[in-house]
MDAnalysis code that builds the backbone (N, CA, C; Angstrom):
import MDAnalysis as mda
import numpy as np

u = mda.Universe.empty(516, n_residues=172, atom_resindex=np.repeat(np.arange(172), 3), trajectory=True)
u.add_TopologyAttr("name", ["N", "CA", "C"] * 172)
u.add_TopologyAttr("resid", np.arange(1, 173))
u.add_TopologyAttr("resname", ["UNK", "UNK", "UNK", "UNK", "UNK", "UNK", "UNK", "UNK", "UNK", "UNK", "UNK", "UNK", "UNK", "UNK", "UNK", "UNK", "UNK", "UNK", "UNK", "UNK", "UNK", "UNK", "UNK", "UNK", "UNK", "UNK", "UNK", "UNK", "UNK", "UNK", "UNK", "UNK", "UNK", "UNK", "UNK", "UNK", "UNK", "UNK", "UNK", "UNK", "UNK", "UNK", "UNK", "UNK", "UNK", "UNK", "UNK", "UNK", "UNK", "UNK", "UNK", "UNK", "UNK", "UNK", "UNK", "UNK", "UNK", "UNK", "UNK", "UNK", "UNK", "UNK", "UNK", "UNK", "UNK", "UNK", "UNK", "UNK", "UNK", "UNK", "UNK", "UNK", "UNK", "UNK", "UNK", "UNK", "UNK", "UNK", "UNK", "UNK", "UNK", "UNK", "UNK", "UNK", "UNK", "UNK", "UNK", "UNK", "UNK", "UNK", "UNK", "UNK", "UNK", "UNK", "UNK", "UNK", "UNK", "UNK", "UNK", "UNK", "UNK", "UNK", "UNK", "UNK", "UNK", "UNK", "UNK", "UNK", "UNK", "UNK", "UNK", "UNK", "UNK", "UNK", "UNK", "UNK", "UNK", "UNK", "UNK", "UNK", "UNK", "UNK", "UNK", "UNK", "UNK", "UNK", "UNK", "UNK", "UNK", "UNK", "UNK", "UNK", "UNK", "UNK", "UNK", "UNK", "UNK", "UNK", "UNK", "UNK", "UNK", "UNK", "UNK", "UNK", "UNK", "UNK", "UNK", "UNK", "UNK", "UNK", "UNK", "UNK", "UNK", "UNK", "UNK", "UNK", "UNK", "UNK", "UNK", "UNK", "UNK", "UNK", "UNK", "UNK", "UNK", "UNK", "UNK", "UNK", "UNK", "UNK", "UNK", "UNK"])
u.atoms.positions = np.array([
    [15.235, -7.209, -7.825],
    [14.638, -6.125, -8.561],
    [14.062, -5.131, -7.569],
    [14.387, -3.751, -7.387],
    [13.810, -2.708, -6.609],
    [12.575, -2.037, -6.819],
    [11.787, -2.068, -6.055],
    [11.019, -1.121, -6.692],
    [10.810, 0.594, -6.417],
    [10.189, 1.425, -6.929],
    [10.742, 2.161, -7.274],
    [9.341, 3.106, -7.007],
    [9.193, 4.312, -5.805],
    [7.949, 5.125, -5.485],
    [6.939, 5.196, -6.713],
    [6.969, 5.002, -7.918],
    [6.582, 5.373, -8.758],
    [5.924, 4.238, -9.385],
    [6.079, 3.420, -8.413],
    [4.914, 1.689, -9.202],
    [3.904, 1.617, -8.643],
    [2.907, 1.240, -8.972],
    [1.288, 1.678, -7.947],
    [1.215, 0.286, -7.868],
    [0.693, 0.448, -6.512],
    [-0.268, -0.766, -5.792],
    [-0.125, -2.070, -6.591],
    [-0.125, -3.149, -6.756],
    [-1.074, -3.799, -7.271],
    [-2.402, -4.037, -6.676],
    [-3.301, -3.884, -7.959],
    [-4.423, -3.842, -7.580],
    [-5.341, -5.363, -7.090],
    [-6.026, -5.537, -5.903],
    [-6.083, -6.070, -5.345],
    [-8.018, -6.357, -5.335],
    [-9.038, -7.821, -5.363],
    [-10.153, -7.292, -4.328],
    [-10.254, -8.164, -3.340],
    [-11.071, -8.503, -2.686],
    [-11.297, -8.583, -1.649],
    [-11.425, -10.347, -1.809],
    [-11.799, -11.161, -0.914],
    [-11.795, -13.019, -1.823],
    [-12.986, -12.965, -1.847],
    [-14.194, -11.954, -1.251],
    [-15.435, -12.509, -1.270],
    [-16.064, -11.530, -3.001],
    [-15.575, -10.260, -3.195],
    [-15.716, -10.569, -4.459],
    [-15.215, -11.542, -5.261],
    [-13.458, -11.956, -5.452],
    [-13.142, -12.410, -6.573],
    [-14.006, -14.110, -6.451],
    [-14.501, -14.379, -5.266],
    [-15.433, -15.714, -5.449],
    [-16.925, -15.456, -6.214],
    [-17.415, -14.144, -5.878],
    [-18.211, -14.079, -6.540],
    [-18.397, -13.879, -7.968],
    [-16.980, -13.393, -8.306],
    [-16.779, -13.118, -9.693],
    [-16.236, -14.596, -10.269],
    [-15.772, -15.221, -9.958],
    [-15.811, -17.136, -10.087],
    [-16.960, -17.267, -10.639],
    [-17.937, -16.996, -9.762],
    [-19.354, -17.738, -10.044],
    [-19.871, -16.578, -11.207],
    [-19.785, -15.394, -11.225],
    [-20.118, -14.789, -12.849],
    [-19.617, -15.391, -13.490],
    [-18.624, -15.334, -13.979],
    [-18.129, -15.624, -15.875],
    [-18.406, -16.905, -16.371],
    [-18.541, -17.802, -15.428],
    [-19.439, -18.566, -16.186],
    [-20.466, -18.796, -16.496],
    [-21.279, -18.127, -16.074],
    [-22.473, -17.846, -16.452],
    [-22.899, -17.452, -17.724],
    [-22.339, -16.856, -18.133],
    [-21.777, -16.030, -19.892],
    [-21.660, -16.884, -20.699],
    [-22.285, -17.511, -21.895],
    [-21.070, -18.092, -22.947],
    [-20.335, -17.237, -23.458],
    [-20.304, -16.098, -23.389],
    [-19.233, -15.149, -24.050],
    [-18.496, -14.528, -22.997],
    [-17.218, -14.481, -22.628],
    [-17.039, -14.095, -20.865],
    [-17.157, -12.478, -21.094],
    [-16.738, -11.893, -21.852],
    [-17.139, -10.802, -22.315],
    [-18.475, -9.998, -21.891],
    [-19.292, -10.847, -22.068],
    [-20.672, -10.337, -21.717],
    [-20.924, -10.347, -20.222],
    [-19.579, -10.844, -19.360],
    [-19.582, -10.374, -18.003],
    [-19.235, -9.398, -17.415],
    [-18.630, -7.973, -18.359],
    [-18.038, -7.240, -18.238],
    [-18.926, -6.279, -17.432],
    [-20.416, -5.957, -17.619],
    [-21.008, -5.189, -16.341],
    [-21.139, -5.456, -15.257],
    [-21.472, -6.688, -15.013],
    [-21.268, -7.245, -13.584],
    [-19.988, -6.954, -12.888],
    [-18.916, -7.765, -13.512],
    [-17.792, -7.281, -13.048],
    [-17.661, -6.347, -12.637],
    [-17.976, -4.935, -13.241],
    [-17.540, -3.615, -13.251],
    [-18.232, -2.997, -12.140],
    [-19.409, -3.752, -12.082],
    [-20.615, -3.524, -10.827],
    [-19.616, -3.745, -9.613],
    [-19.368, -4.673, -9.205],
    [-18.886, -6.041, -8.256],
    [-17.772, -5.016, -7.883],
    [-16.864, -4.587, -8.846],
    [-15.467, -3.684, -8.059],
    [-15.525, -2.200, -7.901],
    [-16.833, -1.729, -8.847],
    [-17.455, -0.428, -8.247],
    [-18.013, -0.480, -6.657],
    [-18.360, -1.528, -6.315],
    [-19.034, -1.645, -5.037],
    [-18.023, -1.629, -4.028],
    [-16.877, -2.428, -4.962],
    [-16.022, -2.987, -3.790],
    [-15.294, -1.541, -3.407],
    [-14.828, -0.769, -4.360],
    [-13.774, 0.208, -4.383],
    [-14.132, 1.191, -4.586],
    [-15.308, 1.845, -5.087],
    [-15.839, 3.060, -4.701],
    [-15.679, 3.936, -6.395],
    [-14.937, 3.076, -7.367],
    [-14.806, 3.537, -8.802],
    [-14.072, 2.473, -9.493],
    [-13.869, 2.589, -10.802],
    [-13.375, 2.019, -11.396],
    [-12.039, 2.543, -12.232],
    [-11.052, 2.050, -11.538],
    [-9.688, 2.896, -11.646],
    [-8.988, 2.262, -13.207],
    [-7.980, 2.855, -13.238],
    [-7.686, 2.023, -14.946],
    [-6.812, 0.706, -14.742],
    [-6.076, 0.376, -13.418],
    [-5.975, -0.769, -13.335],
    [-7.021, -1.926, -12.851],
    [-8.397, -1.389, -12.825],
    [-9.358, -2.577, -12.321],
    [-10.049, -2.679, -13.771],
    [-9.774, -1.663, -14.730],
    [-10.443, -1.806, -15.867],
    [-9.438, -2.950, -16.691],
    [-7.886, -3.115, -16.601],
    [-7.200, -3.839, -17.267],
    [-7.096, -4.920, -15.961],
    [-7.638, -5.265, -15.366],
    [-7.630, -6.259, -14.773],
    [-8.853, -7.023, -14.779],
    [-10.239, -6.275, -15.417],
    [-10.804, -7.198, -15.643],
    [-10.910, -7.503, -17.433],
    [-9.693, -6.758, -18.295],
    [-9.846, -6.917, -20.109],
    [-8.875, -8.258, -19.216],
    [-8.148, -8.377, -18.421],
    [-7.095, -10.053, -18.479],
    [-8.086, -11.199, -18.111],
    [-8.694, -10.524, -16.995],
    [-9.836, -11.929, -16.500],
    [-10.912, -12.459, -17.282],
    [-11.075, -11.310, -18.451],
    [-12.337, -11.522, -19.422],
    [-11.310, -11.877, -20.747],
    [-9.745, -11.592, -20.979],
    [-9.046, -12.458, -21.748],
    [-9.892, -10.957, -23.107],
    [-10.231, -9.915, -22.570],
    [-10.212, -8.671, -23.346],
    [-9.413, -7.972, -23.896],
    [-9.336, -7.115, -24.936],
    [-8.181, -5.779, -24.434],
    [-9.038, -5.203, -23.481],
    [-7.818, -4.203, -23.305],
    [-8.100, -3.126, -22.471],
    [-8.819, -2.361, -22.867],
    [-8.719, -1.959, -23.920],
    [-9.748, -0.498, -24.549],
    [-11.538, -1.392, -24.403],
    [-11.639, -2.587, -24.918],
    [-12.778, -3.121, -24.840],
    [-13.587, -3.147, -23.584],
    [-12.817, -2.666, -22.178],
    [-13.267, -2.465, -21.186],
    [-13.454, -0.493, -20.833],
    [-12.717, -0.742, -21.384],
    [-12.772, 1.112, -21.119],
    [-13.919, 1.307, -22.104],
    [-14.222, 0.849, -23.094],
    [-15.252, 1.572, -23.508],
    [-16.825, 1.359, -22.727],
    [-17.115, 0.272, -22.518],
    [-17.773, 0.685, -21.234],
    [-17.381, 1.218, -20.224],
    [-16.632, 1.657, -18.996],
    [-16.541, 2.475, -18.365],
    [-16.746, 3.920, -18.932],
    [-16.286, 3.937, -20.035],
    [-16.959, 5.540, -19.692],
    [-18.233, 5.946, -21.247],
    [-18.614, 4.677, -21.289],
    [-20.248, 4.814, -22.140],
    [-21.120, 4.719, -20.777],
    [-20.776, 4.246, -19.789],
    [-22.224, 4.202, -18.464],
    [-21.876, 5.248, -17.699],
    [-22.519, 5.874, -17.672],
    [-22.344, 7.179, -16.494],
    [-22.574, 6.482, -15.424],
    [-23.158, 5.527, -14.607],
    [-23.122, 4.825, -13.397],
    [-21.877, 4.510, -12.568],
    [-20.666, 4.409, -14.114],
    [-19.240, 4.212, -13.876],
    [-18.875, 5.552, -13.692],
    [-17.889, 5.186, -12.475],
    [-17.315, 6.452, -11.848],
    [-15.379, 6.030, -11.951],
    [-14.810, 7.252, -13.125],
    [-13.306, 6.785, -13.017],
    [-12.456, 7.348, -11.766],
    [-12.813, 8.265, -10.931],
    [-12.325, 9.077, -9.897],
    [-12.833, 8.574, -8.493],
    [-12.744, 8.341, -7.357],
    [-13.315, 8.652, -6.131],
    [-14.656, 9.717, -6.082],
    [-15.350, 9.472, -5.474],
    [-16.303, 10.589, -5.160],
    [-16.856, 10.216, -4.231],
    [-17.733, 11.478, -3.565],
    [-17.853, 11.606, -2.248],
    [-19.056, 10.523, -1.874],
    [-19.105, 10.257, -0.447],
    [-19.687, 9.150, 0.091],
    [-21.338, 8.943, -0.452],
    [-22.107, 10.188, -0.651],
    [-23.440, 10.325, -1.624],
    [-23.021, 10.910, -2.599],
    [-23.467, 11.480, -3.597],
    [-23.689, 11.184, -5.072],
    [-25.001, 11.452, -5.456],
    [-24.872, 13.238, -5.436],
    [-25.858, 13.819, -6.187],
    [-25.788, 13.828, -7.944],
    [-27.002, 13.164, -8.547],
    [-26.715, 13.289, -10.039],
    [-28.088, 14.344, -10.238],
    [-28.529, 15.423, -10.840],
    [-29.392, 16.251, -11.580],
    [-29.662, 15.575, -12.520],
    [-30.700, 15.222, -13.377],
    [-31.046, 15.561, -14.878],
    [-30.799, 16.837, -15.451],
    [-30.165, 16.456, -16.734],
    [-29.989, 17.821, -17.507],
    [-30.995, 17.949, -18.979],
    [-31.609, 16.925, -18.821],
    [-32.223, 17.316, -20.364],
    [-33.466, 17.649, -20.202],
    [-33.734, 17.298, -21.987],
    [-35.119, 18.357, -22.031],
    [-36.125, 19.061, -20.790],
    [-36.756, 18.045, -20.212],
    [-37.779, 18.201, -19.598],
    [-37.353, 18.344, -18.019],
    [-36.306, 17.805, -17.887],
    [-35.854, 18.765, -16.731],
    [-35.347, 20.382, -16.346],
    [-34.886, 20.055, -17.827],
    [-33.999, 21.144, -17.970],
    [-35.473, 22.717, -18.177],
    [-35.995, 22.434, -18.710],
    [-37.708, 23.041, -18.338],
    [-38.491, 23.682, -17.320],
    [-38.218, 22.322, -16.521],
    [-38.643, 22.527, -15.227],
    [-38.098, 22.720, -13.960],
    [-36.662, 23.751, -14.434],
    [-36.166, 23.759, -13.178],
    [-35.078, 23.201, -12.976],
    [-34.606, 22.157, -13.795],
    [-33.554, 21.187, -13.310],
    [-32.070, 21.952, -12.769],
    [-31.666, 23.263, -13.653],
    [-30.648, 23.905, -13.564],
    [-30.442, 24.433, -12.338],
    [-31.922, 25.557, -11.456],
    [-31.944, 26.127, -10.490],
    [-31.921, 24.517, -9.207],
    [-32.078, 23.966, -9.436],
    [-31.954, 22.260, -8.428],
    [-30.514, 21.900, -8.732],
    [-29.702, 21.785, -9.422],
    [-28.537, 21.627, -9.163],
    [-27.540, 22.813, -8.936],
    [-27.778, 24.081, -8.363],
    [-27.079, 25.488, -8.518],
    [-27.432, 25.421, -6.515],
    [-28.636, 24.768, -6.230],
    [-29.178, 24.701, -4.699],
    [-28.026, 23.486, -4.045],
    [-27.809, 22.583, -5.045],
    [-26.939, 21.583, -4.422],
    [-25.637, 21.812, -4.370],
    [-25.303, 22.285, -5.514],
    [-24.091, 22.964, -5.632],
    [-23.463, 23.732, -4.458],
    [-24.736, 24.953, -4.268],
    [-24.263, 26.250, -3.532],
    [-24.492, 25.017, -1.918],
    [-25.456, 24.368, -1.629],
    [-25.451, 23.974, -0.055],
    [-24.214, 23.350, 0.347],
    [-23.384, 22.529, -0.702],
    [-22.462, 21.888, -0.729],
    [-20.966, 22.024, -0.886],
    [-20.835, 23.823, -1.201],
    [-19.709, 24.579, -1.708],
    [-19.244, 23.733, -3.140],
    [-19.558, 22.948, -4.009],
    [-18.910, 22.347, -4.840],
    [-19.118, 23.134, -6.423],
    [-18.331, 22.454, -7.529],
    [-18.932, 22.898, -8.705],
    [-19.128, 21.012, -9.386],
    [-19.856, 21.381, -10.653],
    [-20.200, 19.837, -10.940],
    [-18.903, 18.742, -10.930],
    [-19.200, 17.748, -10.564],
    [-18.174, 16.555, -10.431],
    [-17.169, 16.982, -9.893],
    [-17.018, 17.523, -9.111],
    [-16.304, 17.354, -7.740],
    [-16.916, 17.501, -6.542],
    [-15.922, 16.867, -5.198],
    [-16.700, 15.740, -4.487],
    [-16.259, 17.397, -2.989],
    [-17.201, 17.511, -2.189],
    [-16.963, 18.873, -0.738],
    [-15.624, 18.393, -0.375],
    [-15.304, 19.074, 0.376],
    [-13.905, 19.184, 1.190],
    [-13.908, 17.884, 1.991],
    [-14.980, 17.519, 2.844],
    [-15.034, 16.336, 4.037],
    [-15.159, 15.004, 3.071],
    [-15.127, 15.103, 2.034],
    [-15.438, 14.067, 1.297],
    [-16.812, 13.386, 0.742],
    [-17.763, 14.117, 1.558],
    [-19.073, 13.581, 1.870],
    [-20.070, 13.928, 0.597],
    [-20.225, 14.597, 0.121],
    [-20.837, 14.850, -1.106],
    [-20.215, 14.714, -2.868],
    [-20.473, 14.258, -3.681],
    [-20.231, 14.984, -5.064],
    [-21.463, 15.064, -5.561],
    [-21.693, 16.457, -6.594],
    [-22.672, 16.675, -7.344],
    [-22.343, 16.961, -9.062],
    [-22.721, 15.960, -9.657],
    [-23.057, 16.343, -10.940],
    [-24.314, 16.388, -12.166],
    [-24.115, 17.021, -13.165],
    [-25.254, 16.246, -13.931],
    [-25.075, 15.459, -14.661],
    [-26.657, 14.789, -15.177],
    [-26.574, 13.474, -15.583],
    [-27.176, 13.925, -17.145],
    [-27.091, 12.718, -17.710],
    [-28.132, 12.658, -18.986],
    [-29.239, 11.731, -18.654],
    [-30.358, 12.069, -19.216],
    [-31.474, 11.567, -18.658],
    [-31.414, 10.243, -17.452],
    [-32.203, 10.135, -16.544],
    [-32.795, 9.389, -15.836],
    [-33.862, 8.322, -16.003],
    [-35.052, 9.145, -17.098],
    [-35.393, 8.394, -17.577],
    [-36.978, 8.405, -16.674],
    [-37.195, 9.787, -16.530],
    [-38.258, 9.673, -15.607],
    [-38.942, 11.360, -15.838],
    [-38.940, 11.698, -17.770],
    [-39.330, 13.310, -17.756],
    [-40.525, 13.553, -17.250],
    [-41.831, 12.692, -17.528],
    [-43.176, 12.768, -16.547],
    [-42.755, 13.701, -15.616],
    [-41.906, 12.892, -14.790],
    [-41.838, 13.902, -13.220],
    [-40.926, 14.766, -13.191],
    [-40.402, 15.320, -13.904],
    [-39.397, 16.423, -13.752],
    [-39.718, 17.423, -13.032],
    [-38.301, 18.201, -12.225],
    [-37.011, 17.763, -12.525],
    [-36.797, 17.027, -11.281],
    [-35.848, 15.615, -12.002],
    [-35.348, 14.411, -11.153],
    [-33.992, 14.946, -10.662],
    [-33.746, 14.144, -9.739],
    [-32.509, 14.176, -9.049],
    [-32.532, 12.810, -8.283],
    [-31.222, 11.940, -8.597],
    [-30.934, 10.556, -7.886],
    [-29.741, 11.024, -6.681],
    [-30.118, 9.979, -5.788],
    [-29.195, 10.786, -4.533],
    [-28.378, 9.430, -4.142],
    [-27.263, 8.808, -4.381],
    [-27.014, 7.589, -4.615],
    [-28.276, 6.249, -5.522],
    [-29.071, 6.144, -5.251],
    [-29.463, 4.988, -5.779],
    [-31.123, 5.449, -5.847],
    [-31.571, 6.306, -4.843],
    [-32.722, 6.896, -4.836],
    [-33.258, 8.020, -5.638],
    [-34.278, 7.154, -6.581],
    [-34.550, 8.570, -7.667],
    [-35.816, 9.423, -6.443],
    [-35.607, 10.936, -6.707],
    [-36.756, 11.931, -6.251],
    [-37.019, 12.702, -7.536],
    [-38.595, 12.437, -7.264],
    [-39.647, 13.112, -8.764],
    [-39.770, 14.102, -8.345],
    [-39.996, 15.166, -9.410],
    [-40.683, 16.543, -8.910],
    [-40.371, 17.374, -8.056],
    [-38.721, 17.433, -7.750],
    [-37.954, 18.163, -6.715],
    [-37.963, 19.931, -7.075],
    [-38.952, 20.100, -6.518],
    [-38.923, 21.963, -6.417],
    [-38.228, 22.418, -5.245],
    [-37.896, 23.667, -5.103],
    [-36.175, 24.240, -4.580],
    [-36.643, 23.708, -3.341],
    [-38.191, 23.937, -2.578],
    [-38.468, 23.503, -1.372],
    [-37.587, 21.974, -1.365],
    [-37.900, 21.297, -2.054],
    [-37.767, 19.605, -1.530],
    [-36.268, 19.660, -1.757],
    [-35.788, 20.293, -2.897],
    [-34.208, 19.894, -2.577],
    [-33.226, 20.567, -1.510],
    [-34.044, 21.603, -0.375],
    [-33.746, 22.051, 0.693],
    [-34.117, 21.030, 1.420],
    [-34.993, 20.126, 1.589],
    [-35.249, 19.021, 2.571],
    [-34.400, 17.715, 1.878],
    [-34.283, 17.714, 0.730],
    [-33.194, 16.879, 0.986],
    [-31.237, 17.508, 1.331],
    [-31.280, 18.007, 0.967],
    [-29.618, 18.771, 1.168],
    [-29.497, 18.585, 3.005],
    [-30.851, 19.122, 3.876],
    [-30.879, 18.873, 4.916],
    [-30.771, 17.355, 5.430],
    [-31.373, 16.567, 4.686],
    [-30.775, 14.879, 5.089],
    [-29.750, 14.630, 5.163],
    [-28.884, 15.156, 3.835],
    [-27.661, 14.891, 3.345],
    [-26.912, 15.097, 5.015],
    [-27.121, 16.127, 4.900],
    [-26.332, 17.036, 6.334],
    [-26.454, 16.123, 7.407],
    [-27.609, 15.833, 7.382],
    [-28.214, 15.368, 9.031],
    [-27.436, 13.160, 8.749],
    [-27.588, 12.825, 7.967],
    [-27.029, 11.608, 8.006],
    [-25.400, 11.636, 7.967],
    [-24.871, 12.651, 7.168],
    [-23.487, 12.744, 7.525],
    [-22.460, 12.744, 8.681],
    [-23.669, 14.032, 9.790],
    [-23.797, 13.981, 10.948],
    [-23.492, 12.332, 12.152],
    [-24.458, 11.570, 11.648],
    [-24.906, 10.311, 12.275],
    [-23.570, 9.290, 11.670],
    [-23.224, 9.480, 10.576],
    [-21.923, 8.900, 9.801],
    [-20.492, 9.182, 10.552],
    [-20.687, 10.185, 11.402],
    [-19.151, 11.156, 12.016],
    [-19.061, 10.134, 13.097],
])
């Protein structure tokens, strides 16, 4: 049987996830209810969750497929595309959106040449917005991979855009 430019990869992870994913599903009486972890575990591994890691884990969880896709794209945490090595998210609602949140992602935008959800040219950035964070007290938020910042006025998101830069730097 030939194959043929047009068959992708099989998709593959690594043995020290799929051991760790051993030791999830049973953990579950419903294996089903392992489906965030999982999704965690090959987001980490692979940088998103592509539509063959989504039907590869509806077979390992003995799912359909759609039953996995609908979480992937109910969590905004899930990413279906590549994106850049940080991962600017804005708040967009109420109380950000109030205080600024718009002019804080238009600063990230413009430092970064990008428009929302897509990732700079070097690969190194994507910026989009989010739906709440979950932190209006301090508005307006902005998470920068995994790190929430409260109360980012244009000053602070110039000192951070400058990190961005300066660790990318140290990354080359």
């Amino acid at each position: 049987m030939s194959q043929t430019t047009e068959t992708a990869e099989p998709f593959a992870l690594s043995p020290e996830i799929l051991a760790k994913i051993d030791k999830i599903v049973p953990r579950y009486p419903s294996k089903r209810s392992a489906t965030l972890p999982l999704l965690h575990l090959i987001q980490d591994e692979k940088g998103f969750i592509s539509q063959q890691a989504a039907e590869w884990v509806a077979e390992r969880l003995e799912l359909e497929p759609i039953k996995v896709l609908e979480v992937v794209t109910f969590y905004p945490m899930f990413q279906q595309k590549p994106i850049g090595r940080r991962h600017v998210k804005v708040c967009r609602t109420l109380s950000c959106a109030l205080n600024g949140g718009a002019q804080i992602c238009q600063k990230f935008k413009d430092a970064f040449n990008v428009d929302l959800n897509e990732t700079s040219k070097d690969g190194e950035v994507t910026v989009e917005y989010v739906e709440c964070i979950a932190s209006c007290g301090t508005a307006p938020v902005v998470q920068i991979d995994e790190t929430l910042h409260e109360n980012v006025t244009e000053e602070r998101a110039d000192q951070l855009i400058e990190e961005i830069r300066a660790n990318a730097k140290q990354a080359s």
